[in-house]
Residue, then its C-alpha position, 0 to 999 in steps of 0.5 A: x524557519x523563515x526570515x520573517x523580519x519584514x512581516x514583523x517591521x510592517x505588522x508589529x512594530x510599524x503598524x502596531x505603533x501607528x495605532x498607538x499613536x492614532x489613540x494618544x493623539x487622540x487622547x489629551x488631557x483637556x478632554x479627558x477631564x469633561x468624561x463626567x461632564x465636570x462632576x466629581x466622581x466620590x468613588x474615585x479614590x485616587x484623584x483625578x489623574x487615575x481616571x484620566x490616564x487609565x483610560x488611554x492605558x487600558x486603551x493601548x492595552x486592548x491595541x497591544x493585544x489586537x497587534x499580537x493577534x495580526x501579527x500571528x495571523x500574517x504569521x500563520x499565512x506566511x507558514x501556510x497554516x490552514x487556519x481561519x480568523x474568527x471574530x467573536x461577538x456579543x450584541x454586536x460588541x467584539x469580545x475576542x478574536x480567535x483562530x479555527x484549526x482542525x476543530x479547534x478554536x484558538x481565543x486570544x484574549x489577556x490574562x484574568x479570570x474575569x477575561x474567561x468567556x462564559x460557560x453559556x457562550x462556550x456552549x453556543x460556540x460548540x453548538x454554532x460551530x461544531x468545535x471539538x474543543x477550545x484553547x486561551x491563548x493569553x500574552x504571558x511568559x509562564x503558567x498562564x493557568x495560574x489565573x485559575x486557583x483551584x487548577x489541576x496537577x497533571x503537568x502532561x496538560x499545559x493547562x492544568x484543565x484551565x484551557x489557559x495556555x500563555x503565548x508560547x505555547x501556541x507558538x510551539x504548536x504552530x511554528x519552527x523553533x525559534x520562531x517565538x524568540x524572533x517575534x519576542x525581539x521585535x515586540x520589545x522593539x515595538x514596545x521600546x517605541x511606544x513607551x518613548x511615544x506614549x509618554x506616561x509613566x507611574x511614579x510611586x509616591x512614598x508613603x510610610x507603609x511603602x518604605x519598610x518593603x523598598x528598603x528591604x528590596x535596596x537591602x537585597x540589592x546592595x547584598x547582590x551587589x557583584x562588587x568584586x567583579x565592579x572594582x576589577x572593572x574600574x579600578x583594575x590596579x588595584x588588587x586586594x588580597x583573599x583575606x582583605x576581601x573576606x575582612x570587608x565582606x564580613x564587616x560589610x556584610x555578616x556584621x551588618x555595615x551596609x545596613x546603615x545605608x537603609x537606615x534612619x541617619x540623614x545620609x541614609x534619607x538623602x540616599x533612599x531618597x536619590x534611589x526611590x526618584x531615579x527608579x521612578x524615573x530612570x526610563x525616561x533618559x533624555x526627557x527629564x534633568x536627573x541632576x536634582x537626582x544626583x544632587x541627593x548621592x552627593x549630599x548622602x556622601x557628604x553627610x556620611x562622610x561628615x558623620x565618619x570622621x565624626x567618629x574618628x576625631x575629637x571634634x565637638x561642637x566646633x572646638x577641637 
């Protein structure tokens, strides 16, 4: 294996993110709103915004995958590899970029079934130039097969009789070991750096039939929790014995305790509340005032202890 960190910094992480900027700059949201020339499109479901930033998304998408594919091509002149790039084209309109090696054409493209070329296409390519066969290559981590549902079982073939292989693999066929784990380290750097660029993020909106699912997704988290480990950490003079543990996991836990912070009571709001915005918005240290965020755990806790020594006192309505 090479040092091929200097490919990397020039041909993903700068090069890469130059485009992305050169198609944000590009993109602002005055311009964006005169794509239908003022009309209001009654098929758009999801206001306004949804067409307006789907457009620059799916844009950076199609830059990101086009990044990938430069640099596995400078890759593959780096390791010497005999492979030639081949653009394919519909009327005139790029529709992949792929790799011809030893008979074999590599398409890169992303993942999803309605992405596959058609059989007609796939034809003319073996016909035109003379393939002995055809691969995917698609940017996942995993069972790029998946995309077809009624894919085969025979796991001696990567692709299930798909011609769907995620990156990996590709990686694996052309390149030493550990070769993909460096360009994998290089491409969450260009990643980090185009996300803090881009400066859009998706914020969900809670509603109703959306609560029910988060708050079970807070309950598994609160159950994973490693607080053993957490209290040793920041209270490391404090030493609870095996049968005091076991006392507050089983309350805490077997008998049901923590479910009350997922609960109906005002507390448990505030906390979902402070948990649901600082999820949404925990990517973005530095660009947002989170202390609206931090003001919801301190008012849960106050609540909750309001309501604690509600249930140890003889306090009513103000009279003791």
């Amino acid at each position: 294996m090479i040092d091929n960190s200097t490919l990397y910094e020039k041909v993903l992480v700068e090069d890469g993110l130059n485009e992305v900027k050169h198609l944000r700059d590009q993109w602002n949201y005055s311009s964006e709103n005169k794509l239908l020339g003022g009309l209001t499109d009654l098929c758009n479901i999801c206001g306004a915004d949804g067409d307006q930033y789907s457009y620059i998304v799916k844009a950076v998408k199609s830059a990101t995958l086009e990044t990938i594919f430069r640099t596995i091509h400078a890759l593959i002149d780096a390791y010497n590899v005999k492979a030639d790039p081949i653009p394919l084209s519909s009327n005139s309109k790029l529709i992949a970029n792929a790799l011809m090696h030893n008979g074999c054409l590599y398409i890169f493209r992303r993942f999803g079934i309605q992405r596959r070329l058609s059989d007609e296409y796939i034809a003319k390519l073996e016909s035109e130039m003379q393939i002995a066969d055809y691969k995917y290559i698609i940017p996942v981590e995993g069972d790029a097969f998946s995309e077809i549902i009624d894919h085969n079982d025979d796991e001696t073939d990567p692709s299930r009789g798909t011609h769907s292989y995620p990156l990996t693999y590709f990686f694996s066929e052309f390149f030493p070991a550990g070769e993909y784990e460096e360009f994998k380290k290089y491409y969450e750097e260009y990643k980090k750096k185009v996300k803090a660029y881009f400066g859009i993020a998706v914020v969900k909106t809670l509603r109703p039939n959306a609560l029910f699912s988060y708050k079970r997704s807070v309950r598994d988290k609160i159950h994973n929790f490693d607080y053993q480990k957490q209290l040793a950490k920041l209270c490391p003079n404090i030493a609870l014995t095996s049968q005091q543990k076991a006392v507050i996991e089983d309350q805490f836990f077997q008998q049901g305790f923590s479910d009350v912070l997922t609960g109906k009571l005002p507390f448990a709001k505030c906390f979902m509340t402070a948990e649901w915005l600082f999820e949404s918005f925990a990517e973005t240290p530095g660009s947002i005032d989170l202390t609206p965020i931090s003001m919801d755990y301190f008012k849960a806790l106050e609540q909750f202890l309001y309501d604690f020594i509600g249930f140890h006192t003889t306090e009513k309505d103000g009279v003791i």
